[in-house]
Every structure is written in C-alpha cells, then in structure tokens.
C-alpha positions in Angstrom: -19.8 -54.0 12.4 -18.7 -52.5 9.0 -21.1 -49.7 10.1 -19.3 -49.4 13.6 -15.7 -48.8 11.9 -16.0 -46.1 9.4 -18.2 -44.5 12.3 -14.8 -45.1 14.0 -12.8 -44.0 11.5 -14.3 -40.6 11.2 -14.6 -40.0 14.6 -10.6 -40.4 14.7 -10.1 -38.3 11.2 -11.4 -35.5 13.8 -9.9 -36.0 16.5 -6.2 -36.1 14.7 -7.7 -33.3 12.8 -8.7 -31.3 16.1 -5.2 -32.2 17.9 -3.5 -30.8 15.1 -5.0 -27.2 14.9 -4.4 -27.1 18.9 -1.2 -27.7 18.3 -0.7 -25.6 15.7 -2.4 -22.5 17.7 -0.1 -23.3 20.0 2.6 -22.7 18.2 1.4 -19.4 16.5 0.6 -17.9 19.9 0.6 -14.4 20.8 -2.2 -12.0 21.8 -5.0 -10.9 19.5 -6.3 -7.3 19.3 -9.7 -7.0 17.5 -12.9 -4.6 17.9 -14.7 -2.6 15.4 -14.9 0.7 13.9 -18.0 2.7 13.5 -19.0 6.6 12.5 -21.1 9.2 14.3 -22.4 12.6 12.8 -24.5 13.7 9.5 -23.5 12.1 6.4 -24.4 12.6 2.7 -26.1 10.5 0.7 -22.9 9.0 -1.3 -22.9 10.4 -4.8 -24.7 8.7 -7.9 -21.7 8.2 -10.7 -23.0 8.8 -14.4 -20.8 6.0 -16.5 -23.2 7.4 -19.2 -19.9 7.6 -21.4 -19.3 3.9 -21.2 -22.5 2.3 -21.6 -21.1 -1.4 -21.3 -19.7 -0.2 -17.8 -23.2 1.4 -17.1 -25.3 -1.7 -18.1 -23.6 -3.6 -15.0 -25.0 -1.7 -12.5 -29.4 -2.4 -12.0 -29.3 1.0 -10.3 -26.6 3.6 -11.0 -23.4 3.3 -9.0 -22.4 5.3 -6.1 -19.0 6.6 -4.8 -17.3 4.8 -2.1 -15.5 7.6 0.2 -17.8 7.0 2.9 -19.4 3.4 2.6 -21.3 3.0 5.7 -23.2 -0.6 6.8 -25.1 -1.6 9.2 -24.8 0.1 13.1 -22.9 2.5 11.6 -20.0 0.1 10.8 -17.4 1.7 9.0 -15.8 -0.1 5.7 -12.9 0.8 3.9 -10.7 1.2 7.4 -6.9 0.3 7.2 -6.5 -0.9 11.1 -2.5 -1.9 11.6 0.4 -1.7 14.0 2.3 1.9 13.2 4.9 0.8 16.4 5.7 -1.9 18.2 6.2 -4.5 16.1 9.2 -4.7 14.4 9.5 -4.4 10.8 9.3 -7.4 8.2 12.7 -9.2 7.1 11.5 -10.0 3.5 8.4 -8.9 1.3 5.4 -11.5 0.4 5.9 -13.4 -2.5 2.1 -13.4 -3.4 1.2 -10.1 -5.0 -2.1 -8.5 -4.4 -4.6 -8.0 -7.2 -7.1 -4.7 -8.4 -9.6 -5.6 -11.1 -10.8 -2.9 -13.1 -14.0 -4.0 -13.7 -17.6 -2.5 -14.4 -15.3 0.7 -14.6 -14.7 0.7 -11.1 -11.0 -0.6 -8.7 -11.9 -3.5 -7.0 -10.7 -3.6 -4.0 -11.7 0.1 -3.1 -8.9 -0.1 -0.6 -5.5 -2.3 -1.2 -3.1 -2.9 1.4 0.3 -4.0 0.5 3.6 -4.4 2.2 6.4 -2.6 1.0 8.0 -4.4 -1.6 5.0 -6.6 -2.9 4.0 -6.8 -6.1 0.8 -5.0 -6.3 -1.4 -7.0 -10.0 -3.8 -4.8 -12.0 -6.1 -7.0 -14.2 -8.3 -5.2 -16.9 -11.6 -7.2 -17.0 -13.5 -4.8 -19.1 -14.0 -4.2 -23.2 -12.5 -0.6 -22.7 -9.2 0.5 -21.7 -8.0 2.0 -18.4 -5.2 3.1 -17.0 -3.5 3.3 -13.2 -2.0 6.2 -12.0 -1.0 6.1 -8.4 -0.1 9.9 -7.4 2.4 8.4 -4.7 4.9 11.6 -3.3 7.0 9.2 -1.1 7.3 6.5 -3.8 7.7 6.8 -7.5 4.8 8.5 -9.5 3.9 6.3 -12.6 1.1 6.7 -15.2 0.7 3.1 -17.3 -2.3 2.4 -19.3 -4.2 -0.5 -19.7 -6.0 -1.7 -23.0 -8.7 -4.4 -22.9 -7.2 -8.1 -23.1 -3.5 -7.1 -22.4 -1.5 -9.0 -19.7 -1.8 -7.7 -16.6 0.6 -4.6 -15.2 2.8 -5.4 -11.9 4.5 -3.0 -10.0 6.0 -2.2 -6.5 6.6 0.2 -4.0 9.3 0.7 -1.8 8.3 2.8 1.0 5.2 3.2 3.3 2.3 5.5 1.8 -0.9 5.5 1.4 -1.3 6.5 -2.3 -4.4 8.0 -4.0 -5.0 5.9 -7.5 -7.0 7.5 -9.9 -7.6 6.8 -13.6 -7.3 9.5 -16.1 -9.5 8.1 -18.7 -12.8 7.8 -16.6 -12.6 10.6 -13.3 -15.2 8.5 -11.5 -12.6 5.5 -11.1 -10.9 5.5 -7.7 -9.1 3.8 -5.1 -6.3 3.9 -2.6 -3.1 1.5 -2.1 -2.0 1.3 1.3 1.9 0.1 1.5 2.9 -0.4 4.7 6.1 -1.7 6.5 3.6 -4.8 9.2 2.1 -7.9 7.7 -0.2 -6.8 11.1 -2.9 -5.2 9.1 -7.0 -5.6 8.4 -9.2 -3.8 6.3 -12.8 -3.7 7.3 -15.6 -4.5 5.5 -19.6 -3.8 5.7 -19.4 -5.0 9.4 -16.8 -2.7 9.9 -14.8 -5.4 12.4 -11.1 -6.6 12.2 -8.8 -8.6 13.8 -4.7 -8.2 14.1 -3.8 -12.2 15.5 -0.7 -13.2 16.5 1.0 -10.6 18.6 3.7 -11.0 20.7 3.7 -9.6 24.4 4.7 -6.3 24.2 3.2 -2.4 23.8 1.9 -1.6 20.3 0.0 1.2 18.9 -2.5 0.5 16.5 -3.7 2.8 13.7 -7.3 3.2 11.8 -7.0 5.1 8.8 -9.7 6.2 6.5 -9.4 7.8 3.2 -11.7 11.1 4.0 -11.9 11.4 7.3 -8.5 10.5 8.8 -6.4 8.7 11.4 -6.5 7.4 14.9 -4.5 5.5 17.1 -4.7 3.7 20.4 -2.0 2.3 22.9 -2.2 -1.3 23.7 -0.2 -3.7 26.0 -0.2 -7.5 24.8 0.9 -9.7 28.1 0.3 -13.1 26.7 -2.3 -15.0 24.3 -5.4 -12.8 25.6 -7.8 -10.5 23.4 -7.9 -7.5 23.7 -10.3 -5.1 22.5 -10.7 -2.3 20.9 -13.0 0.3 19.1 -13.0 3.2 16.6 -15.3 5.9 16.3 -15.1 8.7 13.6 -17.1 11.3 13.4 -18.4 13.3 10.6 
C-alpha cells in the first residue's frame, strides 16, 4: 500500500508538472522559424596559430590551435552564424539585465561570436596568467581600447547601437572575435550542427538574416500565421 502511494504521488508530481508547461506554451505562443545553415565550395584548411610567444597559452592546446573564420562541422554545418529578425518585429522596450560574458582564456575569446542587444552589458573575464586587452573597432558605436591584467576584476561595457563589431587584441594578433549588438531579443547563433531556432513569433511577415563574419549576409522573407514551424535553410558558398 505504502508502495502504491508514492507510486501515486509521482505519477501526479508529473502530471501537475506536464499541465503546467502546456499551459505555459500556451501562453508563450507564436510561430517558430528554425532550419539550418550549411556551406558549399572549396575551403582551406583553417590556419594553425603559433602562441609560441606565450607558452602557458600554448601548453593548453594537445595539438596547436586553429583560426575560427570558417569553422565547419559535420554535413557541412556552418558555426559561428548570427540567424535574427532584421524586420518585422518591433524593437525591444528595455535592454536585458543579465550581461553576456567573453573569457579570455588559453589566449583565445570565448565565445568566437557574442551577440548582445543594444544596451547590454557585454563582461570580459581574464582567466589567464598573462594580460590582454579588448579592443572592439566598432564605427557606429564608440571605439575603446581597455587592457586587461591577469587577476583584475572583470571590464563591463555597453553599446548603444546595432553593429556587428570586429574585437581584436593588440597584445597577441591571433586573438579574435566578433560582438554582434543588435536591436531583437529574436536571435541564435549556431553551433557545430549549424541549426537554430527563433521561438516565439507573433503572426505577421518577418525577414530573417544569417550573418557570417567572412563570408557575408543573407536574408529570407517569412510569413508567421499562427503557432506553426516554419522552416528554413542557409547555404553559403565559398
């Protein structure tokens, strides 16, 4: 009997459980556009990175690192893609309160890519025993240059206007990495599958953009009737 009742009890823990993301799917609604991005054509091998002059950044890596322009995964997937809505949906009343982080570390930006909203506090965290520094060459934002010793607290800034902004670090030329501020909280970034997924769309005509740091942008028109998926695929070619 004792058996028989926390049987039941689990089974209803569930259940509640299971009523209660229904119910809150139904409140979030809205259509769902998703698909994956892919390249065609010759590409080079990526490039080997000599870190020779910071052998405690060199040590981390079993075989030497490699540049990540073009980071291509299985079936051709695509990483590294910024996939959001560049119309359609209207922009965002406030900025996230939650800042997104880059670690320097192994004397590489981690993430590659970055996406923030305009606004958002973007972290930089040092996790190395040598300094760094950031400097995002931005042209529709303010240019800064701040540097970042090993064990200091870490740097916070902002940005005000969309841009996608080249980050570079003027202490070691192999470290690089891209912010991408943008004005939608509709956004994905694709990783070594190369898929995304922008949820919660409300019925109306968007046009999503996939941009990629060396070769380009596209866009595609989409219509959003309802709480239906709806596909779609980017190829690049090289």
């Amino acid at each position: 009997m004792k058996t028989q009742r926390i049987v039941f009890s689990v089974a209803l823990v569930a259940l509640c459980l299971t009523i209660a993301l229904t119910v809150r799917g139904a409140r979030q609604g809205g259509g769902i556009v998703g698909g994956k991005v892919t390249v065609e054509g010759m590409l080079a091998k990526p490039k080997t990175i000599n870190m020779a002059s910071e052998p405690g950044c060199a040590k981390m890596y079993p075989t030497p690192a490699t540049s990540e322009d073009v980071v291509v995964g299985a079936g051709s997937a695509l990483e590294n893609v910024v996939v959001y809505i560049s119309a359609g949906a209207p922009d965002e009343s406030s900025s996230p309160t939650q800042p997104v982080t880059v670690v320097q570390k192994g004397c590489r930006f981690a993430p590659h890519v970055v996406v923030m909203q305009t606004g958002q506090a973007v972290q930089m965290i040092n996790e190395d025993s040598t300094a760094h520094n950031i400097h995002p060459l931005a042209s529709n934002n303010r240019e800064w240059n701040k540097a970042e010793p090993p064990g200091t607290a870490p740097l916070s800034e902002s940005f005000a206007r969309p841009e996608f902004i080249s980050v570079k670090c003027n202490i070691h030329p192999w470290m690089h990495a891209y912010f991408a501020v943008l004005k939608t909280s509709h956004y994905a970034v694709t990783g070594d599958n190369g898929a995304f997924s922008l949820d919660n769309l409300p019925p109306g005509k968007y046009t999503i953009t996939a941009w990629h740091e060396t070769l380009g942008s596209q866009t595609q028109e989409v219509t959003i009737t309802g709480n239906e998926t709806v596909p779609v695929n980017f190829v690049f070619k090289k």
